[in-house]
RODO-2510 file (C-alpha; in nm, 4 decimals, decimal comma):
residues 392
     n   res          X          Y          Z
     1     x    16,1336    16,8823    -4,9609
     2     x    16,0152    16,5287    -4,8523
     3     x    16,1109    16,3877    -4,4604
     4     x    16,0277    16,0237    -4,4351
     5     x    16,1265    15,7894    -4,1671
     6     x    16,0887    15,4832    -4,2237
     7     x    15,8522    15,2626    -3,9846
     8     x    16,1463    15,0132    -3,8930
     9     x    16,3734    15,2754    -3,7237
    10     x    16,0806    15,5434    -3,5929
    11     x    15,8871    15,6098    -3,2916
    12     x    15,4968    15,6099    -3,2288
    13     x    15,2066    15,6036    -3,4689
    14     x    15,4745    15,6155    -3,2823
    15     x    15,6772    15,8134    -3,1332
    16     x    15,4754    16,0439    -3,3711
    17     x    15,1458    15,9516    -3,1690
    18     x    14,9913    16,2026    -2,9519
    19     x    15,1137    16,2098    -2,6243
    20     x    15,0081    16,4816    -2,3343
    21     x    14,9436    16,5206    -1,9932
    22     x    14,6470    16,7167    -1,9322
    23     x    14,6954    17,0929    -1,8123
    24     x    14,4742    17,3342    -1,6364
    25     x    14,2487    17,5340    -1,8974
    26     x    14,2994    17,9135    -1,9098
    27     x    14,1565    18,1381    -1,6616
    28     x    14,0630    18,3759    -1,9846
    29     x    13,9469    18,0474    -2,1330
    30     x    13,6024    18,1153    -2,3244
    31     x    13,3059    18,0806    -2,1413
    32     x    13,2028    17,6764    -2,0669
    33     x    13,5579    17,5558    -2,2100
    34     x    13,6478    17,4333    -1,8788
    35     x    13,3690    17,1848    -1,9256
    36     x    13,4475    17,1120    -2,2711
    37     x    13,5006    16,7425    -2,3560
    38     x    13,7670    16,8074    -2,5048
    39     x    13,9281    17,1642    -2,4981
    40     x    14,0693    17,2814    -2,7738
    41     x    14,4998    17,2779    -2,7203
    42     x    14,5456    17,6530    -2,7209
    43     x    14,2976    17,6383    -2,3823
    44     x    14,3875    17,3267    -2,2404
    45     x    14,7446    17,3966    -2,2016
    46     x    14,7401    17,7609    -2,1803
    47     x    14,9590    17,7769    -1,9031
    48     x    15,2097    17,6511    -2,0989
    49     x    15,1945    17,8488    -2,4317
    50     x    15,1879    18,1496    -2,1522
    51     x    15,4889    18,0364    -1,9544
    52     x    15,6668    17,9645    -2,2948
    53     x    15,6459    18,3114    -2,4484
    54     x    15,6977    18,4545    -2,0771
    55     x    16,0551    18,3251    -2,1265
    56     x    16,0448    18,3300    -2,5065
    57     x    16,3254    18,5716    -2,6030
    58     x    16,4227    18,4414    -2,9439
    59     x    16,3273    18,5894    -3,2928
    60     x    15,9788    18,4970    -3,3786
    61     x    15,8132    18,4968    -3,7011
    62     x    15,5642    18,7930    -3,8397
    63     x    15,2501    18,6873    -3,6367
    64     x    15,4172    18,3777    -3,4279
    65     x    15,3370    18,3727    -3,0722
    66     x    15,6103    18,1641    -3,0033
    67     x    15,9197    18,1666    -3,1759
    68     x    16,0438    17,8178    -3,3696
    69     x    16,2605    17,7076    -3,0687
    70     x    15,9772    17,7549    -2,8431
    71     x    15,7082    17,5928    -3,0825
    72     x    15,9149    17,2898    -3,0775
    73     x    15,9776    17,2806    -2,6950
    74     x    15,6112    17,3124    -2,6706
    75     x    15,5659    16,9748    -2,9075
    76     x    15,8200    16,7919    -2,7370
    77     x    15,8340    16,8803    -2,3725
    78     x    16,1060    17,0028    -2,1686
    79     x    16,1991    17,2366    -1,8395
    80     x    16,2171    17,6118    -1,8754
    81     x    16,4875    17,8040    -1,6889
    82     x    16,2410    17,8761    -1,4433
    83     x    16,1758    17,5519    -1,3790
    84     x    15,8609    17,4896    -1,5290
    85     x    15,7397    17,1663    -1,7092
    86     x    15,6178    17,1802    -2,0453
    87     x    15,4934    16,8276    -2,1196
    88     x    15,5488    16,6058    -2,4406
    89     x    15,2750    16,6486    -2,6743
    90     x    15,4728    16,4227    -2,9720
    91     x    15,6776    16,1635    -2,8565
    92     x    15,9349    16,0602    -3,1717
    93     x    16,2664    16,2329    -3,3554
    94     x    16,3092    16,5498    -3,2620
    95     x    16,4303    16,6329    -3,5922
    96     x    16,0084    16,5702    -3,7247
    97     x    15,9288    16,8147    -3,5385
    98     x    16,2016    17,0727    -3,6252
    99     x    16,1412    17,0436    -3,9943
   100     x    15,7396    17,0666    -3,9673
   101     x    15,8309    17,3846    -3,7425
   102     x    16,0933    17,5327    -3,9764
   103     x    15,8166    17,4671    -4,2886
   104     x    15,5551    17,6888    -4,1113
   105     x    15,8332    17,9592    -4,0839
   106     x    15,8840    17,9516    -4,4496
   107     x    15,6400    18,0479    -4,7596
   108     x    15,6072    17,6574    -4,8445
   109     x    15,2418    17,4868    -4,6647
   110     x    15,3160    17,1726    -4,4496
   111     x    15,2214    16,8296    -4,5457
   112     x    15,1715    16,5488    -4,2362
   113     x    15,1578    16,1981    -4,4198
   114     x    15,1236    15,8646    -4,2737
   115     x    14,9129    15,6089    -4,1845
   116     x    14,6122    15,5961    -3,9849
   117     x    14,6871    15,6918    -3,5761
   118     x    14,9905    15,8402    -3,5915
   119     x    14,9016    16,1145    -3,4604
   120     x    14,8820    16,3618    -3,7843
   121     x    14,5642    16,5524    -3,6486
   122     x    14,7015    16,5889    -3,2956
   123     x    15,0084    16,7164    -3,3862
   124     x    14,8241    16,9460    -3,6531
   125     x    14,6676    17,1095    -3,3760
   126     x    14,9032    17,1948    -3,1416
   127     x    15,1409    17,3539    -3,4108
   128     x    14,8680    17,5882    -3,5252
   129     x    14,7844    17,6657    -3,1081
   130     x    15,2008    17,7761    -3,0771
   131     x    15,1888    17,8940    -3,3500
   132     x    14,8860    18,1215    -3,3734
   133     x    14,7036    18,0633    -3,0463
   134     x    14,4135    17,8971    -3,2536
   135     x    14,3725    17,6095    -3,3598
   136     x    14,0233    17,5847    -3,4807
   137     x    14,0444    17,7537    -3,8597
   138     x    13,9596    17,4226    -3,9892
   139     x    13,8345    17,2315    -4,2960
   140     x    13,7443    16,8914    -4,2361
   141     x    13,8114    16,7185    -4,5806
   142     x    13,5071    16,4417    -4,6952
   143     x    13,4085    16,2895    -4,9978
   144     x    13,1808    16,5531    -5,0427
   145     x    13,3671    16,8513    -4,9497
   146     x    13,2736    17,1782    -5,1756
   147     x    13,4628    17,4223    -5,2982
   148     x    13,3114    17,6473    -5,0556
   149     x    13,4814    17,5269    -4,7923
   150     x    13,8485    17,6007    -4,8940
   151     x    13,6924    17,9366    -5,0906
   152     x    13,4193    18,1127    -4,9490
   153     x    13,0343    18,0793    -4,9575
   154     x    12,7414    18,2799    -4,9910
   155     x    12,4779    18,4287    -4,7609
   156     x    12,1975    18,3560    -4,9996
   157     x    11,9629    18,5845    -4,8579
   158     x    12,1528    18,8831    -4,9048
   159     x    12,2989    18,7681    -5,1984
   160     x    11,9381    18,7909    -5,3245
   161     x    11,8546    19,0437    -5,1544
   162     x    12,1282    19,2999    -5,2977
   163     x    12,3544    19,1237    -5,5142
   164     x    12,7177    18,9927    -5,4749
   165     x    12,8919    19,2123    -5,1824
   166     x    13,1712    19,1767    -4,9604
   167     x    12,8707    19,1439    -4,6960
   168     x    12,7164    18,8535    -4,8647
   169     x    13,0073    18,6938    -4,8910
   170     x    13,1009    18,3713    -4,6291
   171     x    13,4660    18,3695    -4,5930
   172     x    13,5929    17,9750    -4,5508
   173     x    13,8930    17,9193    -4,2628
   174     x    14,1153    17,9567    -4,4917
   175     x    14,0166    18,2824    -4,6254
   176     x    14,0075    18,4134    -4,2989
   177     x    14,3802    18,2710    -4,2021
   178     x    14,4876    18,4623    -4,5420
   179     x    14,3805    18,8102    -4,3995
   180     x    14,4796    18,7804    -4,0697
   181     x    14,8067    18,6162    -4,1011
   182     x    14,7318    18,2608    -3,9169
   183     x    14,7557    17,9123    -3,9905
   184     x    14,4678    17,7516    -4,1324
   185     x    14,4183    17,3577    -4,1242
   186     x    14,3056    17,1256    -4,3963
   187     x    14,2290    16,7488    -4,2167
   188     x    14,2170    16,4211    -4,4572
   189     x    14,3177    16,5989    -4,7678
   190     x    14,3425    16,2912    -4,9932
   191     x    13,9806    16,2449    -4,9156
   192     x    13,8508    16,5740    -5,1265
   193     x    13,7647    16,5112    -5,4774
   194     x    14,0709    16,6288    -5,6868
   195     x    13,9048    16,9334    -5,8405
   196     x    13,8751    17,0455    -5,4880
   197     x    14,1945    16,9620    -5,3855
   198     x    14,3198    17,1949    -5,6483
   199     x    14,1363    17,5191    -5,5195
   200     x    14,4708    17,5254    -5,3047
   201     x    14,7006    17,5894    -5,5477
   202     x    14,6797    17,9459    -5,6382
   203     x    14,6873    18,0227    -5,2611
   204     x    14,9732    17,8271    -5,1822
   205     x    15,1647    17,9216    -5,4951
   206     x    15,0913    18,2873    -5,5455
   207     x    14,9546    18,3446    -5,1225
   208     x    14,5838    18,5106    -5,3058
   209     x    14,2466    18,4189    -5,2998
   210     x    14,0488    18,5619    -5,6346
   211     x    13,7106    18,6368    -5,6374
   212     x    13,5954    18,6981    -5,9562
   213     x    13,2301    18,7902    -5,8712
   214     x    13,3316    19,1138    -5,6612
   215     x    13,6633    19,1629    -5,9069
   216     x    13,8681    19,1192    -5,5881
   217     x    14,1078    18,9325    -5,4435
   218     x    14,2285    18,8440    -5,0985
   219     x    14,6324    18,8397    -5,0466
   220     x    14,7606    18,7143    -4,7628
   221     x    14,9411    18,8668    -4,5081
   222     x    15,2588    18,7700    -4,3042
   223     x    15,2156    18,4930    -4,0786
   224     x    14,9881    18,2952    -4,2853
   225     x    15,0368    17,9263    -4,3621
   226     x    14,8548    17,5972    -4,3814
   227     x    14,8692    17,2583    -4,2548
   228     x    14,7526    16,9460    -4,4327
   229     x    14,6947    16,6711    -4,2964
   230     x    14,6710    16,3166    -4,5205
   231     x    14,6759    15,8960    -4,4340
   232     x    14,8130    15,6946    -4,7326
   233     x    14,6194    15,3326    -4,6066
   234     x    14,2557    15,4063    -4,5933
   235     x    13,9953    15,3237    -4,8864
   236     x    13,8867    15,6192    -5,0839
   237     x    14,2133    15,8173    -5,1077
   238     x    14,2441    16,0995    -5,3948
   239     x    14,6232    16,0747    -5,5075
   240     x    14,7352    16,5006    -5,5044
   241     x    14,8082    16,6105    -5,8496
   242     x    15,1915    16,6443    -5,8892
   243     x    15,0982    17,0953    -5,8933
   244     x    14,9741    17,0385    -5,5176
   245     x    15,2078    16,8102    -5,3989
   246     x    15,4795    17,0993    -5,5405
   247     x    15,3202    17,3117    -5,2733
   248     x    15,4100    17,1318    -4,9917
   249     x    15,6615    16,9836    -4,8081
   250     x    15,5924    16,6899    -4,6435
   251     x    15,6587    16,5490    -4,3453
   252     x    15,6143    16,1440    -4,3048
   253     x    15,5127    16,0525    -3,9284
   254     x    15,6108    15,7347    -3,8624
   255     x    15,4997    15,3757    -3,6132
   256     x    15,6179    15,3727    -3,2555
   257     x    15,9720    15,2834    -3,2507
   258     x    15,9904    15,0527    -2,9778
   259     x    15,7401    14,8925    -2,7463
   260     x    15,8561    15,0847    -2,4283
   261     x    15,7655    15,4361    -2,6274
   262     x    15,4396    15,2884    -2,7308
   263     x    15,3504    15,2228    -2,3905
   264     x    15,4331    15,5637    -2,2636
   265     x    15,2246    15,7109    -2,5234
   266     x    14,9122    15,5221    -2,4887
   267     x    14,9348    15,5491    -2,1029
   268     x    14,9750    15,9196    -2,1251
   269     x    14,7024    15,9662    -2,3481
   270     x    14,4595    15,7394    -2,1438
   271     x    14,5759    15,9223    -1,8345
   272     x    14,4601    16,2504    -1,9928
   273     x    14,1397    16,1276    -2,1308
   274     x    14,0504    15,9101    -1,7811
   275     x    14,0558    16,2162    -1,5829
   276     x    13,8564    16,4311    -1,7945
   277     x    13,5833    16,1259    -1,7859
   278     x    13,6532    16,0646    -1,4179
   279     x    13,8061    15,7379    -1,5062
   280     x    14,0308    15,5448    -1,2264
   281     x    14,4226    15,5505    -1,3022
   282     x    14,7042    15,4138    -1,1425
   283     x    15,0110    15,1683    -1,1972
   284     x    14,7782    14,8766    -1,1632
   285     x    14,6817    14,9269    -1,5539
   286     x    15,0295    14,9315    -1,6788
   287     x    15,0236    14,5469    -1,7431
   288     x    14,6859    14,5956    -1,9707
   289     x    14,8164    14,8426    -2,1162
   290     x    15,1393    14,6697    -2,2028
   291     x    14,9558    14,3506    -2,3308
   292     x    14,7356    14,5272    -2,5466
   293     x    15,0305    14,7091    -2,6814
   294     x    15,2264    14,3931    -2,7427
   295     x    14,9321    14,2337    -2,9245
   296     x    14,9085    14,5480    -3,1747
   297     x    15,3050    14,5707    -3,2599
   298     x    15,3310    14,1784    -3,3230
   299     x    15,0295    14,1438    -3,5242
   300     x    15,1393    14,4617    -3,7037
   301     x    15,4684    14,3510    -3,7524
   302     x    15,4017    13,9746    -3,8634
   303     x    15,6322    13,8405    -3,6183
   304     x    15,6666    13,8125    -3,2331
   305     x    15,8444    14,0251    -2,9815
   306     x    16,1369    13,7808    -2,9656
   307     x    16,1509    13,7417    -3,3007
   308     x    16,1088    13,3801    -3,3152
   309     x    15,7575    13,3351    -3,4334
   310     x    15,5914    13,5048    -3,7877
   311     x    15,2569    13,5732    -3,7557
   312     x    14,9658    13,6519    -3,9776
   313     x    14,8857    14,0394    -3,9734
   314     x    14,4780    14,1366    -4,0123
   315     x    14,3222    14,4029    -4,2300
   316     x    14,3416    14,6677    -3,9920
   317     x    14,5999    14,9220    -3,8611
   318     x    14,6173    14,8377    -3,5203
   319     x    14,7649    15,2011    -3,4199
   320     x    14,8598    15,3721    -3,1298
   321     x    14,5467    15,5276    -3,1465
   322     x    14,3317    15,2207    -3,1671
   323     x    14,5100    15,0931    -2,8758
   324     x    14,4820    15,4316    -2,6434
   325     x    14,0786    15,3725    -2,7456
   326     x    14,0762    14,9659    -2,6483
   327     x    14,2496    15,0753    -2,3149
   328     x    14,0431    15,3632    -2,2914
   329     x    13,7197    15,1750    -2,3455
   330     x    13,8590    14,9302    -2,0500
   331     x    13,8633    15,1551    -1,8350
   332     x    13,5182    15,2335    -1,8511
   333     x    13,4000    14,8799    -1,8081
   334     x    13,6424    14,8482    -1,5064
   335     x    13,4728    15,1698    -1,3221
   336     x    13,1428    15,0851    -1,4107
   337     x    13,1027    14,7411    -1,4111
   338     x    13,4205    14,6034    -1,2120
   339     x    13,6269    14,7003    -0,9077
   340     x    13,8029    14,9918    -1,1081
   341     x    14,1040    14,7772    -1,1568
   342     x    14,1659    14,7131    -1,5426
   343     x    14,1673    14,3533    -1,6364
   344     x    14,2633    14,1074    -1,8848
   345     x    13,8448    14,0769    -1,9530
   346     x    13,8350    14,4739    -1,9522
   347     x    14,0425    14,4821    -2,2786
   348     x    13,9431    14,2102    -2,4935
   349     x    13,6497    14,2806    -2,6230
   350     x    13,8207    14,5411    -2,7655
   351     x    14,1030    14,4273    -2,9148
   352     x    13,8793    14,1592    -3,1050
   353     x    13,6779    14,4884    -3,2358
   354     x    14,0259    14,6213    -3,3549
   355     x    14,1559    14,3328    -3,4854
   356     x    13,8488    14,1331    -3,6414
   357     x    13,7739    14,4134    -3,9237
   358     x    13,7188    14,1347    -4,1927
   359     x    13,4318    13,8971    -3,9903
   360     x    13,5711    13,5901    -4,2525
   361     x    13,9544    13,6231    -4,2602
   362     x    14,0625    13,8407    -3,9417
   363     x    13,8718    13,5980    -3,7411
   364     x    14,0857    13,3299    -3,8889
   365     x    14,3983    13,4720    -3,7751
   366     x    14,3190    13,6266    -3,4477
   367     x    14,2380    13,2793    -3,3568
   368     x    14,6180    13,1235    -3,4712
   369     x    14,7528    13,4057    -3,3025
   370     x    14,5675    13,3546    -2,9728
   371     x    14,6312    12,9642    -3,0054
   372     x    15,0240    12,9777    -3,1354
   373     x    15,0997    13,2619    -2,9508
   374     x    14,9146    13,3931    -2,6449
   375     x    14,8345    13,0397    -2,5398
   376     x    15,1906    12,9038    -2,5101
   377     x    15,2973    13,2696    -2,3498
   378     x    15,4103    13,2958    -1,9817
   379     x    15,1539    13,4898    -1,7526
   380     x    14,9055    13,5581    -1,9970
   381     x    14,6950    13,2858    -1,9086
   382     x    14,3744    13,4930    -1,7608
   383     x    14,4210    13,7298    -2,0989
   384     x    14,4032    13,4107    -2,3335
   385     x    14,0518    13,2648    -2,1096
   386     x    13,9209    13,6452    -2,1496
   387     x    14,0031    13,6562    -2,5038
   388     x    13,8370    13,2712    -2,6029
   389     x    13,5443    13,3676    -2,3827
   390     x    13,5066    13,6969    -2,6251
   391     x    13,5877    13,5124    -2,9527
   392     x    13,3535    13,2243    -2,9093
***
């Protein structure tokens, strides 16, 4: 079963990008995750996940902590009876989210497919953290990614020292989702070598793990499931053989449907990751944050907001999450070196980095844009100066 949405009528890299407001980490919280960069979801919004299965009294799946309704609710905000906030983690159709749930109640693994920032990863994570309260059985898929790491290893010491053994052997996340009924995570699939790739399909397709050394095998229990993860833009992508592909369903995230959700997303995001850097916030930003948005969905596009202008669109992406890092990155130069205020000069030098990925033809039409568009635009006269002074 295939989900796709197409970019013209969806929401975030879009109304699929991340979106959050941070929450306070769990008391029970392992030791020095309060100071974590970045906590993993199950601890930074623990008091959520807890006040959601407080008042949780629908059927839940072998091994859920939540049950579907909830897991959703979690993703996509909303107020409990008891009047407590659960904040948006996705912002886009609800109906995504219901369908990526529903998959992870079913025997089929779950496919997230789109392009580059739209939030695939983020919203990865926080279905394995309602669903299993952990979100960190996780294989992070490279070029060079091994067997091993979808399989099991070796201890080679005591595989020397006495053989193949249950003891010697290194179970991989996945392994270890298999026998305790959990949801293992697979980032960037398209990015293992094919023969790796296909290591999944005798555990999706018959839920067992051989291993032929020991003359054993690993079934899993109830509750397990996996999430892949996969971008179909980047350089270096390993199509899935038609047998894997059969093994999922997939789930297309889609671009930001309008400007006004794009905004809310990036601001939310920037919001969360100011405060855990001690950043300044406050409304002051919004117009940045706006611009930069603007700037992203128009080149993107090809055409202006009004419609009445085509435009040239660069090599790169230009996502939601490229423009949460630009405004993040402004930030910093507006606490450190500036009055905390963010500025027009705060954010170009980073749009330029986002936008100038190809130093011979990018350049080329970051310029046109700046002198057809930005120039000739109402109130965006200190943004075009900041933007020449960067370019020259």
């Amino acid at each position: 079963m295939t989900v796709s949405v197409d970019s013209t009528t969806s929401t975030t890299e879009n109304q699929s990008a991340p979106v959050s407001t941070s929450a306070p980490a769990s008391a029970a919280a392992p030791a020095g995750e309060a100071e974590a960069l970045r906590p993993h979801a199950e601890h930074a919004f623990a008091a959520e996940l807890a006040a959601l299965a407080a008042q949780d009294d629908r059927p839940r799946p072998a091994r859920w902590r939540l049950s579907p309704w909830a897991v959703a609710t979690y993703l996509l905000g909303g107020t409990l009876p008891d009047g407590t906030v659960i904040s948006p983690k996705y912002v886009g159709p609800r109906r995504i989210v219901e369908v990526a749930v529903t998959t992870l109640a079913t025997d089929r693994a779950l496919l997230l497919l789109g392009v580059p920032g739209t939030a695939k990863t983020w919203v990865s994570e926080h279905l394995a953290a309602a669903v299993s309260g952990d979100s960190t059985l996780l294989v992070q898929g490279t070029a060079g990614t091994p067997e091993e790491a979808i399989r099991y290893g070796w201890n080679y010491a005591q595989l020397l020292a006495h053989g193949p053994s249950r003891d010697a052997l290194v179970p991989s996340p996945v392994m270890r989702a298999m026998a305790d009924g959990m949801t293992a995570r697979v980032e960037e699939l398209t990015r293992i070598p094919a023969d790796v790739q296909d290591t999944l399909i005798t555990i999706l397709s018959e839920k067992t793990l051989p291993i032929p050394e020991l003359g054993q095998e690993v079934q899993a229990v109830r509750g397990f499931n996996l999430i892949a993860t996969a971008n179909n833009r980047d350089r270096g992508v390993n199509d899935l053989s038609s047998a894997l592909r059969r093994r999922f369903n997939t789930v297309v995230l889609p671009l930001p449907e309008t400007a006004e959700a794009e905004v809310e997303i990036v601001s939310r995001r920037v919001d969360q990751i100011g405060r855990s850097l001690d950043l300044p916030s406050g409304p002051e930003g919004i117009d940045e944050i706006r611009r930069v948005v603007t700037v992203f969905r128009e080149l993107r596009d090809g055409v202006t907001a009004d419609g009445r202008t085509k435009v040239k669109s660069p090599s790169g992406t230009l996502s939601t999450a490229e423009a949460i890092s630009v405004v993040t990155n402004g930030l910093a130069l507006a606490a450190h070196f500036g009055d905390g205020v963010l500025r027009p000069g705060d954010v170009a030098a980073g749009i330029l980095g986002a936008v100038v990925r190809d130093p011979a033809a990018d350049r080329v039409i970051w310029q046109e844009y700046l002198e057809a568009v930005v120039r000739e635009r109402d109130g965006w006269k200190d943004f075009y100066r900041a933007c020449r002074e960067v370019s020259a």
